[in-house]
C-alpha positions, 0 to 999 in steps of 0.5 A, spaced: 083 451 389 085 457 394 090 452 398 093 450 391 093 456 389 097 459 396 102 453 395 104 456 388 105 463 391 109 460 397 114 456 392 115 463 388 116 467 394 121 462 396 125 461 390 127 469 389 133 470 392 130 476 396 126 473 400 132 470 403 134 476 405 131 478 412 133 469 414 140 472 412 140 479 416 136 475 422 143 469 422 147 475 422 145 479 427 143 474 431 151 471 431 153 478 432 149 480 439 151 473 441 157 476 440 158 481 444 154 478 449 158 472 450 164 477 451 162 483 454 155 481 457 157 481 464 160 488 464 154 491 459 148 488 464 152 490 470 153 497 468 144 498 466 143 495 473 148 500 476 146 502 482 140 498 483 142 490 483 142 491 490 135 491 492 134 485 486 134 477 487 135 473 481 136 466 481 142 464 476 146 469 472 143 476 469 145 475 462 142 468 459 139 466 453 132 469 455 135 476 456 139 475 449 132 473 445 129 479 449 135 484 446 134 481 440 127 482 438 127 489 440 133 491 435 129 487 430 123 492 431 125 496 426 129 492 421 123 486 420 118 490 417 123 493 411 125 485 410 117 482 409 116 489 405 122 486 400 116 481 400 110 482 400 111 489 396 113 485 390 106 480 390 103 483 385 107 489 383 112 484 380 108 480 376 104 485 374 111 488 371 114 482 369 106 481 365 104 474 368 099 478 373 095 479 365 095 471 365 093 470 372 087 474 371 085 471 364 084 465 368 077 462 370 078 463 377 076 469 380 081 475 382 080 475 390 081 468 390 089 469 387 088 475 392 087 471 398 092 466 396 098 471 396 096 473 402 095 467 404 102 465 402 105 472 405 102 470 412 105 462 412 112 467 408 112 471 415 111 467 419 117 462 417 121 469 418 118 469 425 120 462 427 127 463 424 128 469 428 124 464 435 129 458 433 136 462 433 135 467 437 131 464 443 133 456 443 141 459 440 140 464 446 138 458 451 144 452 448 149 458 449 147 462 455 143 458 459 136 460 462 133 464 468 130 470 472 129 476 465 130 482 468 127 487 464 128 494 464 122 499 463 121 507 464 117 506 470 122 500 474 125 494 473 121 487 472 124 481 474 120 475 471 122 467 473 125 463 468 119 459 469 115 464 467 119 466 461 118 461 455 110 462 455 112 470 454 117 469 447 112 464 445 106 470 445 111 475 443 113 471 437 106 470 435 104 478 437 110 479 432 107 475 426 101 480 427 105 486 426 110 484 421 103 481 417 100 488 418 106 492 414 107 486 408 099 487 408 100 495 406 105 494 402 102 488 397 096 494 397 102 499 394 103 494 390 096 493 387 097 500 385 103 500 382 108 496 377 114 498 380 116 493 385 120 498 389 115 502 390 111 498 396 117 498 400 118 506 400 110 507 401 110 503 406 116 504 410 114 511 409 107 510 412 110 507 417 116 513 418 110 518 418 106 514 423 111 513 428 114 521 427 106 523 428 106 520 435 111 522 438 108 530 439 106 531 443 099 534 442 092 530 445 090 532 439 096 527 436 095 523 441 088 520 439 089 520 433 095 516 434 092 511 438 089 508 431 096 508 428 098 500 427 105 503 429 103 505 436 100 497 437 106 494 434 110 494 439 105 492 445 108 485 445 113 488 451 107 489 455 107 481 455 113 481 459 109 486 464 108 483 471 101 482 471 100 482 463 096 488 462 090 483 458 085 488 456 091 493 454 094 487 449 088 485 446 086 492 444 092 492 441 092 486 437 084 488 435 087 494 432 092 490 429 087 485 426 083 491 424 088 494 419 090 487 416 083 486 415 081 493 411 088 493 408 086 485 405 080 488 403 083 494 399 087 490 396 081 485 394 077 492 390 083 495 387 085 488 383 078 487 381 077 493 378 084 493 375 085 493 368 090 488 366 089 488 358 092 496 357 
């Protein structure tokens, strides 16, 4: 019943066109840093390494299609999560104003059941979003640019990662992205739960991410405590997948934090629908 019930969810999800937005935004930016990087990529990598490419040995050239993929996910960090809460914000509030959410609920099947379906078809939505974004910008990248070794610039140094060691990174990044991505779309479907106004969502969650992310940066210990159970802060672990060694311990407390606000969103979700009254 719920697998039925998440096909019909994903076909409406992808005959709105604004779920076809963030594919939309992704094929343009990606084009775009493929762009720049085919025209000026030697002159701009040369210049970030100024002063230190002499003490580094990388087989093939700096800019390749791992560096392009590398630049792309974190421009995108951002951007993302916006585009999914288009989506995901509009689950439930917009059937909600459009009255089907009133149908839906007369039905003999129970409420947290056409919950778990939605997020179900919001999980297997992000996701396409996700491989998207995998297939243009890292096995585009690759076709224009070639591989080898990732440079990766940090605060605390270079890291210099072979090309054999690369691709099992992007793979877990990827993966990691899904969870985060899936975390934000979960906020916003619990707006959405709240709310008939489809926009709604979309505003509450980008403002609790906005808020989130200010609240981090001061620094307070106090502030830095409480901003250690903040889904923002974990969000952006994925670049510790291109640490050397990877920090395992650190990036699986990330995700566990990640899982943890996914499963309690889902939940508050699953209440506020439940006692929902549909008929007034």
């Amino acid at each position: 019943m719920i697998v039925r019930l998440a096909r019909l969810e994903l076909w409406k999800i992808y005959r709105k066109p604004r779920s076809w937005i963030a594919f939309a935004a992704i094929a343009v930016l990606v084009s775009i840093v493929h762009v720049v990087i085919f025209l000026q990529g030697e002159q701009l990598t040369a210049l970030a390494l100024q002063g230190i490419e002499q003490y580094l040995q990388i087989e093939g050239q700096y800019v390749h299609g791992y560096l392009v993929a590398f630049i792309v996910q974190g421009l995108l960090l951002v951007h993302l999560p916006f585009l999914v809460t288009l989506v995901a914000g509009d689950l439930l509030a917009g059937e909600a104003a459009a009255g089907t959410l009133r149908i839906l609920f007369l039905q003999p099947v129970a409420r947290w059941k056409f919950v778990l379906a939605k997020v179900l078809a919001l999980g297997l939505y992000v996701a396409s979003v996700v491989v998207f974004l995998a297939v243009i910008a890292l096995g585009g990248g690759v076709l224009l640019f070639g591989v080898g070794d990732l440079v990766v610039l940090k605060s605390a140094g270079v890291v210099v990662i072979p090309s054999g060691d690369v691709l099992w990174r992007f793979i877990a990044a990827y993966s990691y992205n899904w969870l985060g991505l899936m975390t934000v779309a979960l906020l916003a479907m619990l707006f959405g739960s709240l709310t008939d106004n489809a926009l709604g969502p979309v505003i509450g969650a980008m403002a609790v991410v906005i808020v989130m992310t200010a609240i981090a940066l001061l620094d307070v210990p106090l502030v830095a405590q409480l901003s250690d159970w903040f889904f923002t802060t974990h969000a952006a672990a994925w670049r510790l997948l291109f640490d050397s060694p990877v920090p395992v311990m650190q990036v699986g407390r990330s995700g566990a934090v990640l899982v943890m606000h996914c499963v309690v969103f889902s939940i508050v979700t699953v209440a506020v629908v439940e006692r929902r009254d549909v008929l007034s």
